[in-house]
C-alpha positions in Angstrom: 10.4 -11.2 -24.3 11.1 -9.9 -20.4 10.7 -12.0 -17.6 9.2 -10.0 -14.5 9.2 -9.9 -11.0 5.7 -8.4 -9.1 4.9 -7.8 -5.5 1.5 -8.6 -4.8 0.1 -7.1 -1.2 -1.9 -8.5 1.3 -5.2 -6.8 1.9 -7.4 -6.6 5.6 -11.3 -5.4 5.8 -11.6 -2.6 7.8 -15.3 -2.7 7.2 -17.4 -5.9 6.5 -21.0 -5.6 6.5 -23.4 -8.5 4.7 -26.5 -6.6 3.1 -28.3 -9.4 1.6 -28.4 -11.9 -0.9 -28.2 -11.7 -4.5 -30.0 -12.9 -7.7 -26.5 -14.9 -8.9 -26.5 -16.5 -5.1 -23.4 -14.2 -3.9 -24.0 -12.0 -1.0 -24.1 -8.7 -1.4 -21.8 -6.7 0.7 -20.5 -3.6 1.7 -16.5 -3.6 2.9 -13.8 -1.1 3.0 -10.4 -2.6 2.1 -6.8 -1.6 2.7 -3.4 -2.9 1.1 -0.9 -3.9 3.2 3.1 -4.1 2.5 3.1 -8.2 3.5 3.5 -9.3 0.2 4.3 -12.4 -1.9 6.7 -12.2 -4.8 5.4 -13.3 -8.6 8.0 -14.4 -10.9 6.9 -14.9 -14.6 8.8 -16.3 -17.2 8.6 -17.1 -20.4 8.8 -20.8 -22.1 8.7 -22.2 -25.0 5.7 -25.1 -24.7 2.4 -24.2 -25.2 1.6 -24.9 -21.0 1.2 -23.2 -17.7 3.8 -24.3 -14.9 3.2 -23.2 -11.4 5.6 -23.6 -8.5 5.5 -22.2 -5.1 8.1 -22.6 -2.1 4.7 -23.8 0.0 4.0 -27.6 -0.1 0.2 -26.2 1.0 -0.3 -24.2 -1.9 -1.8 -26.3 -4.6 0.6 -26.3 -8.2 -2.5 -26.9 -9.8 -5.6 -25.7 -12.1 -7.1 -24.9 -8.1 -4.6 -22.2 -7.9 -5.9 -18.6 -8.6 -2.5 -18.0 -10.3 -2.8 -20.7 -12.7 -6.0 -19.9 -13.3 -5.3 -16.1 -14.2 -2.7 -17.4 -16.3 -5.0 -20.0 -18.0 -7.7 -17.1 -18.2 -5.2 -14.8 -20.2 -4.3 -17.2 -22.5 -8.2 -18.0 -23.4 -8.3 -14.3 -23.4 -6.0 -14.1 -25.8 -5.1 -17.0 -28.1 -3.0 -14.9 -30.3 -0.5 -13.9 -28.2 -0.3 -17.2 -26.2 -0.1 -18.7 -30.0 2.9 -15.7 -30.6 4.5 -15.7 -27.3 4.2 -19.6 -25.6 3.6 -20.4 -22.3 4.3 -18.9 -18.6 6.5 -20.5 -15.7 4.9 -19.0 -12.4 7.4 -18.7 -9.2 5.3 -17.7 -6.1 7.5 -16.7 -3.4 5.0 -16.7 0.0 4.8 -14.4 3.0 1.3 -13.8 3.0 0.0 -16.7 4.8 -2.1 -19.3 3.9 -5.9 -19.8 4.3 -5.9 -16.5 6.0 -8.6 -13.9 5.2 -5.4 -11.9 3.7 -6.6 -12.1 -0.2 -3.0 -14.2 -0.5 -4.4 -16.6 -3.8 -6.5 -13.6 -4.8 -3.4 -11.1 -5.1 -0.9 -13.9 -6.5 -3.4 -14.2 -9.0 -3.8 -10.4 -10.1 -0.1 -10.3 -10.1 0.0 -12.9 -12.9 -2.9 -10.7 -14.7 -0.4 -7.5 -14.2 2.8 -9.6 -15.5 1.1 -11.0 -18.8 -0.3 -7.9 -19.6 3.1 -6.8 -19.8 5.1 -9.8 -21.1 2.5 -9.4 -24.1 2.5 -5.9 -24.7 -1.4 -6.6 -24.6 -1.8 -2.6 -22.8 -4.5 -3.6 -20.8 -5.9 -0.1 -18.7 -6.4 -0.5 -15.0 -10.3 -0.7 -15.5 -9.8 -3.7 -18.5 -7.7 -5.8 -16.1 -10.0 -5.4 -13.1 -13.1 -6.7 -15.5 -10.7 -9.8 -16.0 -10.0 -9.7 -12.5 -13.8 -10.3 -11.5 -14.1 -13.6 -13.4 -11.6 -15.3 -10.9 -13.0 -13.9 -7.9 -14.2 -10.9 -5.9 -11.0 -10.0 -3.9 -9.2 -10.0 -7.4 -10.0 -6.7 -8.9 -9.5 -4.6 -6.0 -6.0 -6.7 -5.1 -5.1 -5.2 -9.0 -5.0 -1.5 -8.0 -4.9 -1.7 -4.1 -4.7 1.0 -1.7 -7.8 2.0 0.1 -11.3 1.5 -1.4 -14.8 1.2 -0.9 -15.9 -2.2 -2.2 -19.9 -3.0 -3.0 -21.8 -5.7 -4.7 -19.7 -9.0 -4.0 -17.1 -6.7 -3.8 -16.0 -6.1 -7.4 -17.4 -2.7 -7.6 -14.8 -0.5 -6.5 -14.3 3.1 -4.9 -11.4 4.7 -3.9 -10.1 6.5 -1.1 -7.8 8.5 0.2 -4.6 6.4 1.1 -4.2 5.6 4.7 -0.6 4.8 4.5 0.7 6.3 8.1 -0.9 3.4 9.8 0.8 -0.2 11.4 -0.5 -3.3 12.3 0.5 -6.5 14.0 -1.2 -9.3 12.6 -1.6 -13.0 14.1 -2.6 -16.6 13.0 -2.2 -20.0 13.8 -0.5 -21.6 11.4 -2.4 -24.8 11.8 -6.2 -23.5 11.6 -8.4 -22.4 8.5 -11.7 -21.1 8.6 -13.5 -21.8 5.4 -14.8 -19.0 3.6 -17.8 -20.6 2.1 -18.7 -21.9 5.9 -18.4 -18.4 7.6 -21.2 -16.9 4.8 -23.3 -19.9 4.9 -23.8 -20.1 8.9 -24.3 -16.3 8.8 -27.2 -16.7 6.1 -28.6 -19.7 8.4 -28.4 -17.2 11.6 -28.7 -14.0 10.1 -30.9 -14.6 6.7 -33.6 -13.3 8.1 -32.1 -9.5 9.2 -31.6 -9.3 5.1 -32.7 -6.8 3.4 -34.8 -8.6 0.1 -35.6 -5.8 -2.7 -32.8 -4.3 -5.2 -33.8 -0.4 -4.5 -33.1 -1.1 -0.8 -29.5 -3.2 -1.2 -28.5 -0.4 -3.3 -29.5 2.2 -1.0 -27.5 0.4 2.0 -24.6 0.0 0.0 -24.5 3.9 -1.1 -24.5 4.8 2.4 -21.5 3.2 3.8 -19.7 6.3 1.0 -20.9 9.1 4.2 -20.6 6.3 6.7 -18.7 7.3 9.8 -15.6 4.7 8.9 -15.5 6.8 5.7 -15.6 10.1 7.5 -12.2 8.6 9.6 -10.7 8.1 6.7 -11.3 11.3 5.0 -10.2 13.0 8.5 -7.1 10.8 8.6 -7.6 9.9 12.0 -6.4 6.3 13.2 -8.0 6.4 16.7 -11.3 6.7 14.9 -10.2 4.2 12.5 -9.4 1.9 14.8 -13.0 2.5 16.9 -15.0 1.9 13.5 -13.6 -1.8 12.7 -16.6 -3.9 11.7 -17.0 -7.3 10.4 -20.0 -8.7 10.6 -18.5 -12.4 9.7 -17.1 -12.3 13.7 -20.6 -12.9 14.7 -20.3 -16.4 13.6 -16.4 -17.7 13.4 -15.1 -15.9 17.1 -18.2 -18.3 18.7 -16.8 -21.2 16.7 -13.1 -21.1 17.0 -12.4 -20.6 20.3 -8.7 -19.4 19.7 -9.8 -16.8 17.0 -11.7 -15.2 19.9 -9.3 -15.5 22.6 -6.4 -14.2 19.9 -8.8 -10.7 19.4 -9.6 -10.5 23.1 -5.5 -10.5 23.9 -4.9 -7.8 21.5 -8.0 -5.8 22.3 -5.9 -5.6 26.0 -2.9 -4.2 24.8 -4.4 -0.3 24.2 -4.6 -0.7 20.2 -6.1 1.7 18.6 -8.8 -1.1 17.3 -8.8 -5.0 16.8 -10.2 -6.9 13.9 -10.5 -10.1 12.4 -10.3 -9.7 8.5 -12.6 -11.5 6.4 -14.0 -14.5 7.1 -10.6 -15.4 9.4 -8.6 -16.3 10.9 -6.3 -13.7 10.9 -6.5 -11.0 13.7 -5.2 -7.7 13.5 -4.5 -5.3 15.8 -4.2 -1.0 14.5 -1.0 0.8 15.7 0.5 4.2 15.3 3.9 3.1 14.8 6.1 0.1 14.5 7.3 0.2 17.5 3.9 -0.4 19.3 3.7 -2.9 16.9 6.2 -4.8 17.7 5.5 -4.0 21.8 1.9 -5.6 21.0 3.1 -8.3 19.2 6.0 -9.0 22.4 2.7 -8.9 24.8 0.2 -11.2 23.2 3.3 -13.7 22.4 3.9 -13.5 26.3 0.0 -14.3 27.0 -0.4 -16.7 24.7 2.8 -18.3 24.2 1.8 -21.4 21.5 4.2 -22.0 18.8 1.5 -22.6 16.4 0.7 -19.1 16.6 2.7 -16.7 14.0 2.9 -12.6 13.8 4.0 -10.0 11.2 4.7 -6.5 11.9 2.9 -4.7 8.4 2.2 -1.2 7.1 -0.9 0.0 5.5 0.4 1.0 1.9 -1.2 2.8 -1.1 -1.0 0.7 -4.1 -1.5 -2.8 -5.1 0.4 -5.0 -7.7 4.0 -3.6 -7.8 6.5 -4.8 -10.4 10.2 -5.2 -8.7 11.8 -5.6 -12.3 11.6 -6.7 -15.7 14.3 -9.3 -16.2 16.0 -9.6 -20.0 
């Protein structure tokens, strides 16, 4: 059986906008989501126990059952007893670049890697749609992190559209390495602020969410036009974490100066992004917000949008 070497992508929101609540307590959403060519490496290899080992070259990712990783692993074997029975356990290697606690999808991508990888080490020939219903039951970044790209995403973001690929585009991202914003926090203080803008019968959310498909971010897209792009960033979840977190807001005010074509927080933080045309205003951004706010414990990465999600580097022998 082949050991094998994935690339799993980063992702940003271009588009976050909360809807309403749901009957299974979820909030319903509508988001458009891009890939990104940050990436951690997955290494997966076969052993010969019946168990699941994790490692990671991050002392702050947990080498545990909390890991998404492990837990696509753990879900695959349930999945399939047989082959786990046949074939024996998994070594997992993550390799991180995507950082941590970021609003980058970096647990929720390692762990459709691993999905990817064992569909493969098992010759299980899982389609794309079969591994993004697997995908959903560990989380709702997980499916779309499987195929990647650029998508519409509704419900709690499992139900998936895509788009044309926007793959000309550059970003310069930033985050301090020491700060997290909860996820769970950022949706709960915008239900206590916000609850009552939601919109409360099923006919309705589903109406909302249809309409972001000839929404005018969508129309960028489809015209290919990054300046327009860049003017249609929306995240709703700013309204609550940039009022919070002081340095979240004063990191997307300093890129909002430098002439970007747009600046964004992704997700629920607290990663900030800045659109570019090219690497090399990329990189000039990246030079002039490190010169206005010149903390150590703040980190950047020059990325590219890119089309596609889980890649696999190699099958190893």
């Amino acid at each position: 059986m082949h050991a094998y070497s994935l690339l799993a992508p980063a992702k940003i929101n271009l588009y976050l906008e909360i809807l309403g609540l749901r009957a299974d307590g979820y909030h319903e959403l509508a988001m458009i989501l891009q890939s990104i060519d940050l990436a951690d490496q997955i290494d997966l290899r076969p052993i010969s126990t019946q168990t699941i080992q994790i490692h990671c070259d991050r002392p702050e990712v947990p080498q545990d059952k909390t890991n998404l990783a492990y837990r696509a692993a753990e879900l695959m074997c349930e999945q399939f007893p047989e082959r786990f029975a046949q074939f024996g356990g998994i070594e997992i290697t993550i390799t991180k670049q995507i950082p941590v606690a970021a609003g980058l999808a970096g647990g929720s991508t390692d762990g459709a890697a691993v999905l990817v990888g064992i569909d493969m080490m098992w010759q299980l020939g899982l389609t794309q749609p079969e591994l993004q219903d697997l995908a959903a039951k560990l989380g709702s970044d997980v499916p779309f992190c499987i195929a990647g790209g650029t998508a519409i995403a509704t419900g709690r973001g499992e139900k998936l559209d895509p788009l044309p690929n926007l793959d000309s585009l550059y970003l310069v991202l930033g985050k301090y390495r020491s700060l997290e914003v909860s996820t769970a926090w950022a949706y709960q203080t915008y239900r206590s602020q916000f609850g009552h803008t939601y919109i409360q019968d099923s006919v309705s959310l589903e109406s909302r969410a249809h309409r972001v498909h000839s929404g005018s971010m969508v129309q960028a897209i489809l015209n290919q036009n990054g300046l327009q792009v860049g003017q249609r960033l929306y995240n709703d979840l700013e309204k609550v974490v940039l009022p919070s977190y002081p340095q979240v807001l004063e990191l997307r005010e300093a890129f909002y100066n430098t002439g970007a074509l747009g600046t964004m927080m992704s997700g629920s933080g607290p990663t900030v992004f800045a659109l570019c045309e090219s690497e090399k205003q990329a990189q000039e951004i990246q030079q002039q917000v490190r010169n206005e706010i010149p903390d150590p414990d703040l980190e950047f990465w020059v990325s590219r949008f890119c089309n596609q999600g889980i890649q696999v580097i190699s099958p190893v022998s």
